[in-house]
C-alpha positions in Angstrom: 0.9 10.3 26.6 -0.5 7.6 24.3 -3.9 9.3 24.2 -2.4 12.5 23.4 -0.3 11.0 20.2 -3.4 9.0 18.9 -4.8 12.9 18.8 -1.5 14.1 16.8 -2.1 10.8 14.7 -6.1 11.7 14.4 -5.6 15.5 13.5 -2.4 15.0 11.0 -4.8 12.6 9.2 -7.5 14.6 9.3 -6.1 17.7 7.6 -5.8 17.4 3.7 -3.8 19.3 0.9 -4.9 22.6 1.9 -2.1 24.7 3.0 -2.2 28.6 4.5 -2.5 31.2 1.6 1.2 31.1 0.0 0.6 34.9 -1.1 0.0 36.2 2.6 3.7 36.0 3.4 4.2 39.2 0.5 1.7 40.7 1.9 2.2 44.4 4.2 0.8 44.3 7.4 -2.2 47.0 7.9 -3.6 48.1 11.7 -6.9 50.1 12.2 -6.4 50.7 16.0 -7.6 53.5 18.3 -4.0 54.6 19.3 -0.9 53.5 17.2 2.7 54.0 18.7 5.6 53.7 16.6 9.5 52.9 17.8 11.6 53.4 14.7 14.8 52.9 17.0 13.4 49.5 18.7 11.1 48.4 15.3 8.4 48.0 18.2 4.9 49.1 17.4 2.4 48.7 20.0 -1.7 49.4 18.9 -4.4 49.9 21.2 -8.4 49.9 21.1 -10.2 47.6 19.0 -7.0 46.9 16.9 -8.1 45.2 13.2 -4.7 43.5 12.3 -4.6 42.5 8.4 -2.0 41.0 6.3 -3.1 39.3 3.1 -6.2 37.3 3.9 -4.9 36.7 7.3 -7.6 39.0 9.8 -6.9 39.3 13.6 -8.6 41.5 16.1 -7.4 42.3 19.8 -7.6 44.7 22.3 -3.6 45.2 22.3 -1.2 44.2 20.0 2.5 44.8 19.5 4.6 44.3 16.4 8.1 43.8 16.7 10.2 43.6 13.5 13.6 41.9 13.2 16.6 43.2 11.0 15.6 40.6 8.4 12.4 42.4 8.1 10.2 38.9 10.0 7.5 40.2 11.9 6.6 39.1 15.9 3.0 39.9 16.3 1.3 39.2 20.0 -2.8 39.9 20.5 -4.1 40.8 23.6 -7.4 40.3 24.9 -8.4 42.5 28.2 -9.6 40.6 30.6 -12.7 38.1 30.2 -12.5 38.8 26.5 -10.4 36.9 23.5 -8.4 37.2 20.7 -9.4 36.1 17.3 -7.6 35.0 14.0 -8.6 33.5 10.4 -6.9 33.0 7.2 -7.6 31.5 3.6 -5.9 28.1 3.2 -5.4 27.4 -0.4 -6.3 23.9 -1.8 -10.2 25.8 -2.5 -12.1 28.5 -3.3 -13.4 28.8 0.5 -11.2 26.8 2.4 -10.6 29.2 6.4 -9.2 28.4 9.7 -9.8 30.4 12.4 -9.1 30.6 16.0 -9.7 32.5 19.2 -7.7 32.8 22.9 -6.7 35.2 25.4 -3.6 35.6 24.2 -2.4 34.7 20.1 1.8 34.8 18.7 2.5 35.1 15.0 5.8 34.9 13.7 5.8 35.3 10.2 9.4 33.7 9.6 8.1 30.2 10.5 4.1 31.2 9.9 3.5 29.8 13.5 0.7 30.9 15.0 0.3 30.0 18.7 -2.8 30.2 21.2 -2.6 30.5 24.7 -5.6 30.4 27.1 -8.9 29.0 25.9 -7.4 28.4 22.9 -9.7 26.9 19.4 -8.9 26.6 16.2 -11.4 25.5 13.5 -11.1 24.4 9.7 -13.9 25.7 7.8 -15.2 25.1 4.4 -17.8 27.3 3.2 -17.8 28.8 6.9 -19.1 25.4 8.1 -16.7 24.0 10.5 -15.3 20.6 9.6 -12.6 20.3 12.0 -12.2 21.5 15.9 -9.7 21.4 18.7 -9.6 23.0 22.1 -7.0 22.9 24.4 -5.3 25.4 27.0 -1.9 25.8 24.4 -2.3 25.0 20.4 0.8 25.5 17.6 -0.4 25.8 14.4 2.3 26.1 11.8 0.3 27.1 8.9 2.6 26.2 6.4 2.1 22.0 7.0 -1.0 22.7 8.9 0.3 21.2 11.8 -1.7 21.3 15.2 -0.3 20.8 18.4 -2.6 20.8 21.3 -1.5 20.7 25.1 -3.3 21.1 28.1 -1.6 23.9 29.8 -0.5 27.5 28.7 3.4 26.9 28.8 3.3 24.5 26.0 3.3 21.1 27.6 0.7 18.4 28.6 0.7 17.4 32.3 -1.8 14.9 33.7 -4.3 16.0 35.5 -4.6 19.3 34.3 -7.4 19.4 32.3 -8.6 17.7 28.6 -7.8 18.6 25.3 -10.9 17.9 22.7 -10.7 17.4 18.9 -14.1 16.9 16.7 -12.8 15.3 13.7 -15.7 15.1 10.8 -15.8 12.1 8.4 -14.1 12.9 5.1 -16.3 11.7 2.2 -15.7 8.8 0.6 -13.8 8.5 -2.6 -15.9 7.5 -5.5 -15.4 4.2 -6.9 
């Protein structure tokens, strides 16, 4: 447990004054998808076959992926990957002209009332600059609220660590020095 808080310490250190691109949030959601079903009644809609999912400069791409949207108008947004495939994600942080994190699992939630993004399954996420990674976790389950860029990483799928069953791994790059 200690180990795993030293990571928490490590990562919330590690991540700087970037935040998730304010302007996504005002942004409509566009799907390109093979086949599109559309539930008025339920405010379900479910797309199906190499589904492109955009909103702002937030890109995901699944196999499956159903949007569910509440009576405040906050979209639910799960990605499916069929089997022995993933999910993927990225979005523009501001804080830089090309500042990105990105992620991939088996199975990704958005909400975009809290702008939490959660990975289940052979989860990553990476921070990029310039699309050169600087930062890197791996992990069975990882939270990312993308409005503190917060990381929480846990070693199984249901959201908590256990021992034994199996290592989370975070590559933290040197920041460069301040001038003095």
């Amino acid at each position: 447990m200690k180990r795993l808080f030293f990571i928490y310490l490590l990562l919330l250190s590690a991540i700087g004054i970037a935040h998730a691109e304010k302007a996504d949030s005002e942004k409509p959601t566009l799907i390109d998808s093979n086949q599109f079903t559309y539930d008025d009644v339920k405010q379900v809609n479910v797309a199906t076959g190499n589904v492109v999912l955009t909103r702002g400069t937030i890109l995901m791409k699944a196999d499956r992926v159903v949007v569910t949207t509440n009576p405040s108008g906050y979209q639910y947004v799960i990605l499916y990957a069929d089997p022995g495939k993933l999910v993927t994600f990225r979005q523009k942080r501001d804080g830089g002209p090309n500042l990105w994190i990105d992620g991939h699992a088996e199975r990704i939630e958005y909400d975009s009332k809290t702008e939490i993004t959660k990975l289940f399954s052979k989860a990553q996420m990476r921070r990029l600059q310039n699309d050169k990674p600087t930062d890197e976790v791996n992990g069975e389950f990882i939270s990312y609220d993308s409005r503190s860029e917060f990381y929480s990483v846990h070693n199984t799928v249901n959201g908590n660590s256990q021992p034994g069953a199996g290592r989370i791994r975070a590559v933290i790059q040197p920041r460069p020095k301040a001038s003095q």
